[in-house]
Legacy VTK file of the C-alpha trace (Angstrom):
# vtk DataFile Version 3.0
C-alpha trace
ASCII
DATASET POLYDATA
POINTS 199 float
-48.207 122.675 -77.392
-51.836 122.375 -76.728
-52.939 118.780 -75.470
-56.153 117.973 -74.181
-57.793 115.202 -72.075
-60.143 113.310 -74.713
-62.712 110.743 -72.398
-63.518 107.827 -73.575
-67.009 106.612 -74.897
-66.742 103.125 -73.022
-66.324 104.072 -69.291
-63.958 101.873 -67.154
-66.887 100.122 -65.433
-68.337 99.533 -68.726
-64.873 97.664 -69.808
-65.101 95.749 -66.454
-68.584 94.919 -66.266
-68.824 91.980 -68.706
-65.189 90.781 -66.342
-67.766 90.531 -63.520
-64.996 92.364 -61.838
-64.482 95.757 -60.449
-60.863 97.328 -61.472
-58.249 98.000 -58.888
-54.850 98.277 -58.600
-52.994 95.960 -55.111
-50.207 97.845 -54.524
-47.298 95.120 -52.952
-44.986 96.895 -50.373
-42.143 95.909 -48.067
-38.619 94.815 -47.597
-36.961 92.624 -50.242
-37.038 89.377 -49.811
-40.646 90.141 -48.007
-42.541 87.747 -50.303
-44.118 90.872 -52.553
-43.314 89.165 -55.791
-43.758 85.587 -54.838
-47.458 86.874 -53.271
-48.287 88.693 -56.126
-47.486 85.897 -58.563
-49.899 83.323 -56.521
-52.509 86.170 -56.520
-52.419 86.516 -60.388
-52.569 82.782 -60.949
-55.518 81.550 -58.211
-57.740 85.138 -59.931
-56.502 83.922 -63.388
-57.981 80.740 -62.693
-60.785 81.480 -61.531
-61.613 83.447 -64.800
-60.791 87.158 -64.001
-58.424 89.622 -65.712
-55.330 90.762 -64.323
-51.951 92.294 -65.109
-48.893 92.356 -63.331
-46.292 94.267 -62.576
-43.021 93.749 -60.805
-40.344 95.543 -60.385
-37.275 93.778 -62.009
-39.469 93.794 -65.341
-40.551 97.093 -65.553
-36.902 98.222 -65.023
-35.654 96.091 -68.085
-38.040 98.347 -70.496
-40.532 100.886 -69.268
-38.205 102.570 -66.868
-34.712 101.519 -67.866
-33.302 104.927 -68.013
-33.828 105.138 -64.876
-31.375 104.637 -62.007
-31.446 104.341 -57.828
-31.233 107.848 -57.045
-34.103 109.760 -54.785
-35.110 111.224 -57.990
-35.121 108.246 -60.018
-37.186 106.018 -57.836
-39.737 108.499 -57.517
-40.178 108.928 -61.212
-40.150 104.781 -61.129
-42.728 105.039 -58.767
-44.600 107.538 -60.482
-44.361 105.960 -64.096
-45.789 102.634 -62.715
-48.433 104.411 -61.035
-49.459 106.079 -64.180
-49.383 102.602 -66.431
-51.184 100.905 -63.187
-53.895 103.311 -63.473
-54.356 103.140 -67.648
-54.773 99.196 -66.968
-57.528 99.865 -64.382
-58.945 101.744 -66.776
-59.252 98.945 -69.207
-61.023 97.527 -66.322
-58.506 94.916 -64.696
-57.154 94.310 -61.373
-53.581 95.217 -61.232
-51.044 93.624 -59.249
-47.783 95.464 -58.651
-44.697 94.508 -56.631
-42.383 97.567 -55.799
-40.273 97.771 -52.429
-41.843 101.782 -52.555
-40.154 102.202 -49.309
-41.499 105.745 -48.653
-45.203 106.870 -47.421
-44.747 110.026 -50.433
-44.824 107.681 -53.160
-47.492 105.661 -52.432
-49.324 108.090 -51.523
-48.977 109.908 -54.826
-50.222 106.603 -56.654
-52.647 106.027 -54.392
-54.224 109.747 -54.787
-54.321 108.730 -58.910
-57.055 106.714 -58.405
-60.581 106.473 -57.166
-61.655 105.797 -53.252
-61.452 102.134 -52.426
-59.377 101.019 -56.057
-55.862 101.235 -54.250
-55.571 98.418 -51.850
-52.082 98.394 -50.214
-50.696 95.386 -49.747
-48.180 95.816 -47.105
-45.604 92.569 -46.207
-44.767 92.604 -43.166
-42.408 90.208 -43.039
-39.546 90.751 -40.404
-36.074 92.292 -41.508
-34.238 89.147 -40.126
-36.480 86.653 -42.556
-36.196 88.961 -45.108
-32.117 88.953 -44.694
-32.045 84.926 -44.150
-33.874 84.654 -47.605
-31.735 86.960 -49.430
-32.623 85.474 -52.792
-30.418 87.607 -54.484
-27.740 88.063 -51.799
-28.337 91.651 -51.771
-28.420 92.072 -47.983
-24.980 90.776 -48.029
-23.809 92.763 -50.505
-25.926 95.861 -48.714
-23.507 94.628 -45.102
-20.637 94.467 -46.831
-20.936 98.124 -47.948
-20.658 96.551 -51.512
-25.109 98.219 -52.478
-25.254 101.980 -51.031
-29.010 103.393 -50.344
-30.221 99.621 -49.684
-33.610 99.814 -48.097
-33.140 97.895 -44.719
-30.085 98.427 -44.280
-28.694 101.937 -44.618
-31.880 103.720 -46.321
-35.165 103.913 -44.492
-38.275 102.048 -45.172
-41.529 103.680 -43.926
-44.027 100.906 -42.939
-47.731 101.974 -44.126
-49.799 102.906 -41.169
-53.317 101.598 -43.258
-52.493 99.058 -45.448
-55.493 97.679 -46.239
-54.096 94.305 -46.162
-51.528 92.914 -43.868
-49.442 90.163 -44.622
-46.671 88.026 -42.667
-44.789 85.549 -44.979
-42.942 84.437 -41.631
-45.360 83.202 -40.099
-48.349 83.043 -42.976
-48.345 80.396 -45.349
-48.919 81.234 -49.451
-52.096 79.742 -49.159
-53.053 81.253 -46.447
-51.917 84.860 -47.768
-53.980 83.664 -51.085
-57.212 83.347 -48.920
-56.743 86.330 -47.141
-56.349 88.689 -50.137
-59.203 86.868 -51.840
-61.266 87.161 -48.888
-60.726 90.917 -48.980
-61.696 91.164 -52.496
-64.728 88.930 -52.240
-65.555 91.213 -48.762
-64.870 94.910 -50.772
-66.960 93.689 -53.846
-63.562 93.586 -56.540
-64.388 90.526 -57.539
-67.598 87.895 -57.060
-68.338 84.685 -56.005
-70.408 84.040 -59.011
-67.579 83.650 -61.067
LINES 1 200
199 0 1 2 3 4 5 6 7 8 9 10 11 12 13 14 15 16 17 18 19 20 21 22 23 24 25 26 27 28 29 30 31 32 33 34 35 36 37 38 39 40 41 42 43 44 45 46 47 48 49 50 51 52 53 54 55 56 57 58 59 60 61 62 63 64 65 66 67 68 69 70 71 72 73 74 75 76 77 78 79 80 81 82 83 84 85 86 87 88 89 90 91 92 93 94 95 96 97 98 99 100 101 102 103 104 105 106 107 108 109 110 111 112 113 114 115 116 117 118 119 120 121 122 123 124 125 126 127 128 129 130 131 132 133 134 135 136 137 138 139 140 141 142 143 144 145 146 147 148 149 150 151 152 153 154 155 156 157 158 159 160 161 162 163 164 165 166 167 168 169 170 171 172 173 174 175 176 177 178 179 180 181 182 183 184 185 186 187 188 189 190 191 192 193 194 195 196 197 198
């Protein structure tokens, strides 16, 4: 079968220009529990409101269509990775800023997502947020569940997570407030040209 890249007339910067934006995809990483979701959500809402385009992403919704054939083996969450690193990259190409909250415990997979796209559109977004205030949160009780030998392969607990070592943004939901996450992403993005203050 012969299939061939076909460009599009209307470039990606074209498609963002009249967004007074530039498109780029924050890639939310760390523990659960970390705040990834909860950060992300705030992001989308204080950019939404102040008139830019976004999409986002998370994880528990992407695995209820896109990627539901998938399951938790090593195989599987690197083609979960990879798929959402594909569709991230076709909605920068529309010209929005992407928000996307994956655990992505391993330095391989981000790194393949991050190599999809151009220099300085893949801002990782890594949570730093201890283990024990990740495990006191346990929103869904998984930690417990993960202890109790009840979740194999949970990341934390008996399967590695691999802490980026340049994260272009570092967050502590510990000891940082949302607010004061919201300002420090936006900050960035002002700082990095994403987005402007005209808006």
């Amino acid at each position: 079968m012969d299939i061939v890249w076909h460009d599009h007339k209307i470039t990606r910067a074209e498609r963002a220009e009249p967004k007074h934006q530039r498109p780029c995809l924050l890639w939310f990483t760390g523990l659960s529990g970390s705040g990834k979701s909860t950060i992300a959500n705030a992001l989308d809402v204080a950019l939404y409101q102040r008139g830019y385009h976004t999409f986002l992403l998370d994880g528990d919704n992407v695995r209820h269509g896109l990627n539901k054939d998938l399951g938790f083996s090593d195989s599987d969450r690197v083609e979960n990775i990879r798929r959402i690193g594909e569709v991230s990259k076709l909605f920068t190409d529309a010209g929005l800023i992407v928000l996307s909250a994956f655990i992505s415990p391993f330095t391989s997979d981000r790194r393949m997502v991050r190599n999809l796209f151009p220099s300085g559109e893949f801002i990782e977004v890594f949570m730093d947020t201890p283990l024990e205030t990740c495990e006191d949160r346990d929103p869904k009780g998984l930690y417990e569940k993960a202890r109790e030998g009840k979740i194999k392969h949970f990341t934390g607990i008996d399967s590695p997570y691999e802490p980026p070592e340049h994260a272009e943004v570092v967050l502590d939901t510990s000891r940082q407030s949302v607010e004061d996450c919201i300002d420090q992403l936006i900050g960035y993005l002002l700082e990095h040209g994403v987005v402007f203050e005209s808006r």
